[in-house]
mmCIF file as gemmi writes it, N, C-alpha and C atoms, coordinates in Angstrom:
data_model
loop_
_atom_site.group_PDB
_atom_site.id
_atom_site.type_symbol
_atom_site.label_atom_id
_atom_site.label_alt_id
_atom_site.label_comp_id
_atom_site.label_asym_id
_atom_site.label_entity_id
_atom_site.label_seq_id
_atom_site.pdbx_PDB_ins_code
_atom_site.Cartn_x
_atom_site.Cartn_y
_atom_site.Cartn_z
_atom_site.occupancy
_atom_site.B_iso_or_equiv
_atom_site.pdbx_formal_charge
_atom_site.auth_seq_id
_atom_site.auth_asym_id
_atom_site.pdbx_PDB_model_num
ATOM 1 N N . UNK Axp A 1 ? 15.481 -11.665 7.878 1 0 ? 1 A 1
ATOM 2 C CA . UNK Axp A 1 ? 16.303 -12.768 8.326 1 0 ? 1 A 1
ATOM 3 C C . UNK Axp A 1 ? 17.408 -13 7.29 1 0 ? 1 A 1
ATOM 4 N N . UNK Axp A 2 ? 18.208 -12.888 7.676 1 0 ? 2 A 1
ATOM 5 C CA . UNK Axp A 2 ? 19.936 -13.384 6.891 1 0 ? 2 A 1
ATOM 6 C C . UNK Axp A 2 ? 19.532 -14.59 6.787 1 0 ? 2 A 1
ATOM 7 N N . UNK Axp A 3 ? 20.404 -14.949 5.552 1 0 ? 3 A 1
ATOM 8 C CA . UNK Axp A 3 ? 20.63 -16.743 5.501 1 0 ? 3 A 1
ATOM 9 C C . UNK Axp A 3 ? 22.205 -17 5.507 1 0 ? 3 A 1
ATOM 10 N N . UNK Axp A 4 ? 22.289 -18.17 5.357 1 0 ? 4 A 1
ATOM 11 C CA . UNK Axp A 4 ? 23.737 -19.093 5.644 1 0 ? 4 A 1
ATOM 12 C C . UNK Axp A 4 ? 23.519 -19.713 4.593 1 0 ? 4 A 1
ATOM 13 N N . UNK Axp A 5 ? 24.528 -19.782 3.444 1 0 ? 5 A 1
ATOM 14 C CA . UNK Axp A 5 ? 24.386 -20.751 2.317 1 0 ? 5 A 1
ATOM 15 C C . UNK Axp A 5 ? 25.625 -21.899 2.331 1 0 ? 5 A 1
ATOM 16 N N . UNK Axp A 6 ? 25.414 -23.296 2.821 1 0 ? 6 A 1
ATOM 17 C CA . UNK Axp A 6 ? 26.166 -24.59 2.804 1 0 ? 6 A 1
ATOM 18 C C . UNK Axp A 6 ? 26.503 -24.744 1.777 1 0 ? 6 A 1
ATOM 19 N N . UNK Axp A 7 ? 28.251 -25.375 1.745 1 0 ? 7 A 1
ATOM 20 C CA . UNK Axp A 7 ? 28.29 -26.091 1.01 1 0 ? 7 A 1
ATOM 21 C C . UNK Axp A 7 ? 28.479 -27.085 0.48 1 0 ? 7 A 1
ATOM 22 N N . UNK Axp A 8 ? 28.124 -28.066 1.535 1 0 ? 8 A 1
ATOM 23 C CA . UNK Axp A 8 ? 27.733 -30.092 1.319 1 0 ? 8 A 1
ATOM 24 C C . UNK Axp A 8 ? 26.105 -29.981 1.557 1 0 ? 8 A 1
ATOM 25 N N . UNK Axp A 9 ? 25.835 -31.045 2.237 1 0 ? 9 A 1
ATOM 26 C CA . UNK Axp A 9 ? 24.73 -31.836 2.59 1 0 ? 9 A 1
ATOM 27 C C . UNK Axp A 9 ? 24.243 -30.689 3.654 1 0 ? 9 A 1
ATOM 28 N N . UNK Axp A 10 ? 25.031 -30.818 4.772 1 0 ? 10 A 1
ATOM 29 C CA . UNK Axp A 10 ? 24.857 -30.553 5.998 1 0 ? 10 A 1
ATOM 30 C C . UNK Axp A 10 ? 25.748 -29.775 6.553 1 0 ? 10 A 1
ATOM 31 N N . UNK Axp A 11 ? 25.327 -28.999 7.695 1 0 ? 11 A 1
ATOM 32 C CA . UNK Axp A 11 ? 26.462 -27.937 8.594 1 0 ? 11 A 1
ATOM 33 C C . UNK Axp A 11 ? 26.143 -28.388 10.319 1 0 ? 11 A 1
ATOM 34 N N . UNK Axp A 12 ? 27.354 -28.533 10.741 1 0 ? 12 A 1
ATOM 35 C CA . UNK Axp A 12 ? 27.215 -29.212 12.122 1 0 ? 12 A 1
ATOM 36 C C . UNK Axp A 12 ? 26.395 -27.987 12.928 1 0 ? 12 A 1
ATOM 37 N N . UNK Axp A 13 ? 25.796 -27.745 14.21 1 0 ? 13 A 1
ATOM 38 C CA . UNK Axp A 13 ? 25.323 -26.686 14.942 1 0 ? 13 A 1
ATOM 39 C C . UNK Axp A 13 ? 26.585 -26.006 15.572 1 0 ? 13 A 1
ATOM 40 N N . UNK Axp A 14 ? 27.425 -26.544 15.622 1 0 ? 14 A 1
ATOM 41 C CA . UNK Axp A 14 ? 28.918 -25.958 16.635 1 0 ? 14 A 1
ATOM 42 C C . UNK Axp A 14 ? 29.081 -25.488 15.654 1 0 ? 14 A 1
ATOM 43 N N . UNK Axp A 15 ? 29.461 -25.819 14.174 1 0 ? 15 A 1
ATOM 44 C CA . UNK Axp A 15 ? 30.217 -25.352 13.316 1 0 ? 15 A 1
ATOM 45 C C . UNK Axp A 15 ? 29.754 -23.886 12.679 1 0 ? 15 A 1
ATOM 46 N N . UNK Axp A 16 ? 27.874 -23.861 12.697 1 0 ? 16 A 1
ATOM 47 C CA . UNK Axp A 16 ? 27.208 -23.303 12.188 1 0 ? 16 A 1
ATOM 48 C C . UNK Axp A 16 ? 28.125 -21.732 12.768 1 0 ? 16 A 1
ATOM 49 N N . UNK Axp A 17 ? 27.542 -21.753 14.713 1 0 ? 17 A 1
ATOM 50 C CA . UNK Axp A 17 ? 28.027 -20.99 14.884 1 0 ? 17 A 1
ATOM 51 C C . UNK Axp A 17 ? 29.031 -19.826 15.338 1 0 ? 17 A 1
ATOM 52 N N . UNK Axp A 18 ? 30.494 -20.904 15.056 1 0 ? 18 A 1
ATOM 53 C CA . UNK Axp A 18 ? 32.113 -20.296 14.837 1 0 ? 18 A 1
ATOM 54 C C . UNK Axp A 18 ? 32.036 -20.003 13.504 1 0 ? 18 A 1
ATOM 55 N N . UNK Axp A 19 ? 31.169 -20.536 11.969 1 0 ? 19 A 1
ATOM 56 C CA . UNK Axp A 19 ? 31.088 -19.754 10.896 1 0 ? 19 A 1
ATOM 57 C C . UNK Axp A 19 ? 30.95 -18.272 10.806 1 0 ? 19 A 1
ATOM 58 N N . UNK Axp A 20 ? 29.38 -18.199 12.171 1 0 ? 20 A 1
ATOM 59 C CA . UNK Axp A 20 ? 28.954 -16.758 11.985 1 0 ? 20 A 1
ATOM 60 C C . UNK Axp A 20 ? 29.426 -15.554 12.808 1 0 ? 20 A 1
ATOM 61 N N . UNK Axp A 21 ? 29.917 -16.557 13.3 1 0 ? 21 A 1
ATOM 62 C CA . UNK Axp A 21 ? 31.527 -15.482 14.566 1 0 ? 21 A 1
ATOM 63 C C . UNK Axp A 21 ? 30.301 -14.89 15.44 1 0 ? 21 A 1
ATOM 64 N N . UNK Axp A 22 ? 29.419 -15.74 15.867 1 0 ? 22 A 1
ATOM 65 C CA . UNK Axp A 22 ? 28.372 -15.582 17.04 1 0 ? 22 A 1
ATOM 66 C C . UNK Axp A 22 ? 28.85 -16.497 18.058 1 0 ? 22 A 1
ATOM 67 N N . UNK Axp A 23 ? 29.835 -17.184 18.12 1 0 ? 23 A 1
ATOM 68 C CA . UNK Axp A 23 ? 30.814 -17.5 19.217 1 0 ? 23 A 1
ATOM 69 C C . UNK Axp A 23 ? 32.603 -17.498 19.092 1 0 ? 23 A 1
ATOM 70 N N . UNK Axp A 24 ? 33.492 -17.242 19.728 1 0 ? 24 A 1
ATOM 71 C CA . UNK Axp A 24 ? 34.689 -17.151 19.394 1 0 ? 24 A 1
ATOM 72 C C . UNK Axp A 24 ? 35.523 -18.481 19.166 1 0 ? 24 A 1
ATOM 73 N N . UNK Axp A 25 ? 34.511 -19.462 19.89 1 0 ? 25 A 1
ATOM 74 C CA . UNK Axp A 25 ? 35.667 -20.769 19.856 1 0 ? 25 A 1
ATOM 75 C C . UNK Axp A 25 ? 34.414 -21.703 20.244 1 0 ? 25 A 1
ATOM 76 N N . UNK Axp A 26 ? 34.816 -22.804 19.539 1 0 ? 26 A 1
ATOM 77 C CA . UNK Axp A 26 ? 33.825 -24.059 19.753 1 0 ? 26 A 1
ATOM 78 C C . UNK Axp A 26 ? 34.061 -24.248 20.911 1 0 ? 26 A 1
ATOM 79 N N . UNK Axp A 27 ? 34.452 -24.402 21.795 1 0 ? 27 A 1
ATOM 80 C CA . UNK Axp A 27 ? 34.53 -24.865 23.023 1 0 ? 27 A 1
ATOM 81 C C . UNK Axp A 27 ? 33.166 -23.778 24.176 1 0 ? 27 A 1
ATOM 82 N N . UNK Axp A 28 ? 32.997 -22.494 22.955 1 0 ? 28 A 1
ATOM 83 C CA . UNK Axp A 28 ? 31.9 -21.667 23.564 1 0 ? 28 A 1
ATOM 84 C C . UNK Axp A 28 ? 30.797 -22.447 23.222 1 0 ? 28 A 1
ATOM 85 N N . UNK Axp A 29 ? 30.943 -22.538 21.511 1 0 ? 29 A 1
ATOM 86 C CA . UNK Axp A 29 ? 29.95 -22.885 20.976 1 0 ? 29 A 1
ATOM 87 C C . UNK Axp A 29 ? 29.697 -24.103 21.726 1 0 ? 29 A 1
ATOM 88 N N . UNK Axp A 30 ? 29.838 -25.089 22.25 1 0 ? 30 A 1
ATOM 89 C CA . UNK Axp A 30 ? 29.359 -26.334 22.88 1 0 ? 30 A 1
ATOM 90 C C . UNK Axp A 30 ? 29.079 -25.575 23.898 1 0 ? 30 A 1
ATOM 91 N N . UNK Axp A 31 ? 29.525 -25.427 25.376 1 0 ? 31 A 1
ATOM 92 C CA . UNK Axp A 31 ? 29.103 -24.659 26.35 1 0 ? 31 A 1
ATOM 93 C C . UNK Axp A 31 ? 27.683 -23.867 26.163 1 0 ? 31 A 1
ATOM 94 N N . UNK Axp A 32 ? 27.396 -22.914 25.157 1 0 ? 32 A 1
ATOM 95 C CA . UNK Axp A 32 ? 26.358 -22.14 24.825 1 0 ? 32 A 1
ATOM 96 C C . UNK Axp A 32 ? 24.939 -23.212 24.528 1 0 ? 32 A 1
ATOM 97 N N . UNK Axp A 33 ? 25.402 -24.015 23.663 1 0 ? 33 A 1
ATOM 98 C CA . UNK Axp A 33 ? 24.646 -25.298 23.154 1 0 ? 33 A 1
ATOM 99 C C . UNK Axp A 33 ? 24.145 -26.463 24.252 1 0 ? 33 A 1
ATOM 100 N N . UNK Axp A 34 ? 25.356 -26.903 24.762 1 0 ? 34 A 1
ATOM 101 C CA . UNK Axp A 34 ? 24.427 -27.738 26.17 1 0 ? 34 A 1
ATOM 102 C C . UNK Axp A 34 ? 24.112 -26.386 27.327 1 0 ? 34 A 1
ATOM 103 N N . UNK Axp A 35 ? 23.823 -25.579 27.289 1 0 ? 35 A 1
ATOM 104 C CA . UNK Axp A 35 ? 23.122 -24.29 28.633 1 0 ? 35 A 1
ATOM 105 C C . UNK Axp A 35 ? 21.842 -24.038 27.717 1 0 ? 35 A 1
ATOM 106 N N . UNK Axp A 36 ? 21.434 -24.654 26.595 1 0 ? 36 A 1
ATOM 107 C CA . UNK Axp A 36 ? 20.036 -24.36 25.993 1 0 ? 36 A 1
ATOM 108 C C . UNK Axp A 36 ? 19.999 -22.94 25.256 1 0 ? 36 A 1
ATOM 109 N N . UNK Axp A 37 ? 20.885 -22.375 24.984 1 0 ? 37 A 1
ATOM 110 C CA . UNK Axp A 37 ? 20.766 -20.486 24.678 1 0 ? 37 A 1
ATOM 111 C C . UNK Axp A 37 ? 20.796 -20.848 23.211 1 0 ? 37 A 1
ATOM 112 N N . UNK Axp A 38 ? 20.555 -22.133 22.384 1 0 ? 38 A 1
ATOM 113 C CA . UNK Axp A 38 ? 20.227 -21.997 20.985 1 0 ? 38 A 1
ATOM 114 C C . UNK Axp A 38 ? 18.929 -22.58 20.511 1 0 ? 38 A 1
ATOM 115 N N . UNK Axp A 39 ? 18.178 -22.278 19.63 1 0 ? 39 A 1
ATOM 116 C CA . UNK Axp A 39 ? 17.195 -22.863 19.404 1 0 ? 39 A 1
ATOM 117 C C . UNK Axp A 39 ? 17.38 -22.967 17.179 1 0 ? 39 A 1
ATOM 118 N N . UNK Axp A 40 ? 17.29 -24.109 17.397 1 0 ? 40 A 1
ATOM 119 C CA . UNK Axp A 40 ? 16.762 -24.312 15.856 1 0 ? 40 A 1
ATOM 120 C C . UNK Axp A 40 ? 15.453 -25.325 15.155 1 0 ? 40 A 1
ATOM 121 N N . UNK Axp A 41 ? 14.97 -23.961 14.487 1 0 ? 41 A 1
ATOM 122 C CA . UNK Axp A 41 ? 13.299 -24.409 14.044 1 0 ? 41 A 1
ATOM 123 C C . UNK Axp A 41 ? 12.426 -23.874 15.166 1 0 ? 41 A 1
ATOM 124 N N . UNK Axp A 42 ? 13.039 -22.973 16.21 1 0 ? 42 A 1
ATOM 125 C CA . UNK Axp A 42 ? 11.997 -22.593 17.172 1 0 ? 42 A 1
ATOM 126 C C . UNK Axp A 42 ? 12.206 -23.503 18.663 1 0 ? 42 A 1
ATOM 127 N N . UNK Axp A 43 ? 13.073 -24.289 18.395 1 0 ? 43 A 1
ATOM 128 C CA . UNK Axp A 43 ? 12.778 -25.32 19.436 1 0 ? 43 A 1
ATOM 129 C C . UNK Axp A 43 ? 14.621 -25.412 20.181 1 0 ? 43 A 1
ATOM 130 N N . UNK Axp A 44 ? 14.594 -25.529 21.797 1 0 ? 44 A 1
ATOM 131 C CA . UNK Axp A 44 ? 15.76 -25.555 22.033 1 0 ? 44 A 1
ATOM 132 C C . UNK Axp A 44 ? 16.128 -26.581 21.866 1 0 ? 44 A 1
ATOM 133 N N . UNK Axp A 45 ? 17.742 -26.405 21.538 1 0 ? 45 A 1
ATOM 134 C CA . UNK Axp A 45 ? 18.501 -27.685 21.743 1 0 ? 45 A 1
ATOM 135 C C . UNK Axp A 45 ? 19.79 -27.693 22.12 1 0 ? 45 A 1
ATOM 136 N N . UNK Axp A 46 ? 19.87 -28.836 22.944 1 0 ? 46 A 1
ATOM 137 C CA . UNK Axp A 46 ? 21.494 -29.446 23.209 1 0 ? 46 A 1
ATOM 138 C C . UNK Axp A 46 ? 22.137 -30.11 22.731 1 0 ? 46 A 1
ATOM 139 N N . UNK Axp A 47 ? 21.937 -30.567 21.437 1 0 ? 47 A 1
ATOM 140 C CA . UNK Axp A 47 ? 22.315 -31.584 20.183 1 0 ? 47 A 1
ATOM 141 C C . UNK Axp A 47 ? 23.822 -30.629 19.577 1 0 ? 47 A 1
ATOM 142 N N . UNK Axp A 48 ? 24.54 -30.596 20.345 1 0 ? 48 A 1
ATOM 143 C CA . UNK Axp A 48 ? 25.951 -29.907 19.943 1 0 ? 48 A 1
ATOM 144 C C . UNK Axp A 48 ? 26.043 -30.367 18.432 1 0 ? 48 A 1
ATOM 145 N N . UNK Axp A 49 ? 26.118 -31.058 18.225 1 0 ? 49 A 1
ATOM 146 C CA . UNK Axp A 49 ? 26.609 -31.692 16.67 1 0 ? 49 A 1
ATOM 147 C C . UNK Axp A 49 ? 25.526 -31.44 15.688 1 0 ? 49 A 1
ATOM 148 N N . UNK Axp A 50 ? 24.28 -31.17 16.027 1 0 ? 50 A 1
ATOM 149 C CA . UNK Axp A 50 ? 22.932 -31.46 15.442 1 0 ? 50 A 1
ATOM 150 C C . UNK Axp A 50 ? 23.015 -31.313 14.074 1 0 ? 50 A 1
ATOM 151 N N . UNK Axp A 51 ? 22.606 -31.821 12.813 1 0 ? 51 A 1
ATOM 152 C CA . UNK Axp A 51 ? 23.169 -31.616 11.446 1 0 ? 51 A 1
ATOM 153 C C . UNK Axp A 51 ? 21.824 -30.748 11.043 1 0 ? 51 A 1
ATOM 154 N N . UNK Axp A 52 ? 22.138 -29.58 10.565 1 0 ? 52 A 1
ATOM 155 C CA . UNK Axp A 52 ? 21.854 -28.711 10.012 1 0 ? 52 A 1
ATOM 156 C C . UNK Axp A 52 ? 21.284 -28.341 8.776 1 0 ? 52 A 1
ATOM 157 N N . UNK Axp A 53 ? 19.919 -28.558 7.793 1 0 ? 53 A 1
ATOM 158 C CA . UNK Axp A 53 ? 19.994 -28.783 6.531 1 0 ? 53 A 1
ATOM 159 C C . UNK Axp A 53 ? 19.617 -27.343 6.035 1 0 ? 53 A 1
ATOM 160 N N . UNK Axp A 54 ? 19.505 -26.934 4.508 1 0 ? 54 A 1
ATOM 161 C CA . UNK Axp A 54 ? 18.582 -26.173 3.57 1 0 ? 54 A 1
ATOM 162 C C . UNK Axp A 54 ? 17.169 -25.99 4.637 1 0 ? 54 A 1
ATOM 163 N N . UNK Axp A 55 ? 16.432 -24.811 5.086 1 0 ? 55 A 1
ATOM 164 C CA . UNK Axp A 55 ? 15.143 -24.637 5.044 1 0 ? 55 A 1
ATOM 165 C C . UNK Axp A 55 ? 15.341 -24.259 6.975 1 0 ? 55 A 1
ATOM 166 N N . UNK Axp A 56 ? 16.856 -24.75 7.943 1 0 ? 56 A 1
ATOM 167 C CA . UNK Axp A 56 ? 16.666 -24.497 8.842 1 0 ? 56 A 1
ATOM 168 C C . UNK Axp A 56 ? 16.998 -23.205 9.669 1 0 ? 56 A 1
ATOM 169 N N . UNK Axp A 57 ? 16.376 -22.867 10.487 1 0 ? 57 A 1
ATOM 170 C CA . UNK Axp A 57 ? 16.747 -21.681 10.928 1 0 ? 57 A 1
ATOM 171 C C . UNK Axp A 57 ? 17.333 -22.174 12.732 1 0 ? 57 A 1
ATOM 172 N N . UNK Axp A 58 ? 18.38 -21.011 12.844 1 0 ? 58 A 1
ATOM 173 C CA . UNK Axp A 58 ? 18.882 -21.207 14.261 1 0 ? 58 A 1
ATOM 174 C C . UNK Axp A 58 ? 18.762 -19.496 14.501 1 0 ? 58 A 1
ATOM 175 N N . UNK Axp A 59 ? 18.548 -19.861 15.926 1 0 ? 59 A 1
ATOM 176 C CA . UNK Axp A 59 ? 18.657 -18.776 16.485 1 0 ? 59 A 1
ATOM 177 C C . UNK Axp A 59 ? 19.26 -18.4 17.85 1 0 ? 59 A 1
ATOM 178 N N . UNK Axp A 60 ? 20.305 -17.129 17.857 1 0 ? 60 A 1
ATOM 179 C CA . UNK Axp A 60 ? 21.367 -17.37 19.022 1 0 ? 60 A 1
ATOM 180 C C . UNK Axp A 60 ? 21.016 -15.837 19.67 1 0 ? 60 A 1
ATOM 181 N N . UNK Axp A 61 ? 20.974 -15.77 20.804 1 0 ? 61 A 1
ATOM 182 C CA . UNK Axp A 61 ? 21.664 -14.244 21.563 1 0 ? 61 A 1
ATOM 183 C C . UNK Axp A 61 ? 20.653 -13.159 20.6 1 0 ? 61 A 1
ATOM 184 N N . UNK Axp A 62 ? 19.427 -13.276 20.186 1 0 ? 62 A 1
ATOM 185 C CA . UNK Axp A 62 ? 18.916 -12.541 19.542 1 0 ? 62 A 1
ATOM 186 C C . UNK Axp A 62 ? 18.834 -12.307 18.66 1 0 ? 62 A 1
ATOM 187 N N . UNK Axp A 63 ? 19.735 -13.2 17.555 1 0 ? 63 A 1
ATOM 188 C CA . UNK Axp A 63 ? 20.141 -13.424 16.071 1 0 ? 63 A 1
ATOM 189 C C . UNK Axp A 63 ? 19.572 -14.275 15.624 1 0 ? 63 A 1
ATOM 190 N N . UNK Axp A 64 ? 18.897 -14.333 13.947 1 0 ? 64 A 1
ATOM 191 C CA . UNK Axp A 64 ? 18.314 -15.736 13.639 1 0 ? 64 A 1
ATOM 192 C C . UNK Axp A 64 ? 18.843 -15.8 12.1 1 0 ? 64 A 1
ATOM 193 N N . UNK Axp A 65 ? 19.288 -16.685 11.715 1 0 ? 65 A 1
ATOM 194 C CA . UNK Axp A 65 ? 19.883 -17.711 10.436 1 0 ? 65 A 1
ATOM 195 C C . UNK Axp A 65 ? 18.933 -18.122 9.889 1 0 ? 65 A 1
ATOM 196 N N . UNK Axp A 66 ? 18.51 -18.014 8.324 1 0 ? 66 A 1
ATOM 197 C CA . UNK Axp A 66 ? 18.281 -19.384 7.676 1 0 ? 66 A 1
ATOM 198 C C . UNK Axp A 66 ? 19.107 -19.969 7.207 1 0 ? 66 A 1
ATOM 199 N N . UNK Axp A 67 ? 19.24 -21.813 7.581 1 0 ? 67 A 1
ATOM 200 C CA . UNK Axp A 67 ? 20.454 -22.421 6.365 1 0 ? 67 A 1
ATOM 201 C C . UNK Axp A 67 ? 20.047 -22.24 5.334 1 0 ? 67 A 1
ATOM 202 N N . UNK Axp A 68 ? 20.966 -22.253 4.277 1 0 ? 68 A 1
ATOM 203 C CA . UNK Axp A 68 ? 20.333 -22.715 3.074 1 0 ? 68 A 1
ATOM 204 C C . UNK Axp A 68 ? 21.306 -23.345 1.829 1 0 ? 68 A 1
């Protein structure tokens, strides 16, 4: 598993993934996000904004992240 290393507090879920160029444009990344095709910590979600800490993992299209 790759990680993602932040650098504040927190990383938005839209933001997370136009960082990892696992979507081309936030406007995917939301679309992708409310249709359920992301899950972070194992669990789906539609929390477009969802804040993101150290220790979490997302996972998209067959790809999985740890933040950190």
């Amino acid at each position: 598993m790759e990680a993602f290393i932040i650098e504040g507090e927190y990383i938005q879920l839209n933001q997370l993934l136009k960082a990892l160029f696992w979507v081309g444009t936030g406007g995917e990344a939301m679309l992708r996000i409310s249709q359920g095709e992301v899950q972070v910590n194992g669990v789906v979600t539609t929390v477009k904004r969802k804040k993101l800490y150290p220790g979490d993992t997302v996972s998209f299209n067959g790809q999985t992240i740890l933040v950190q």
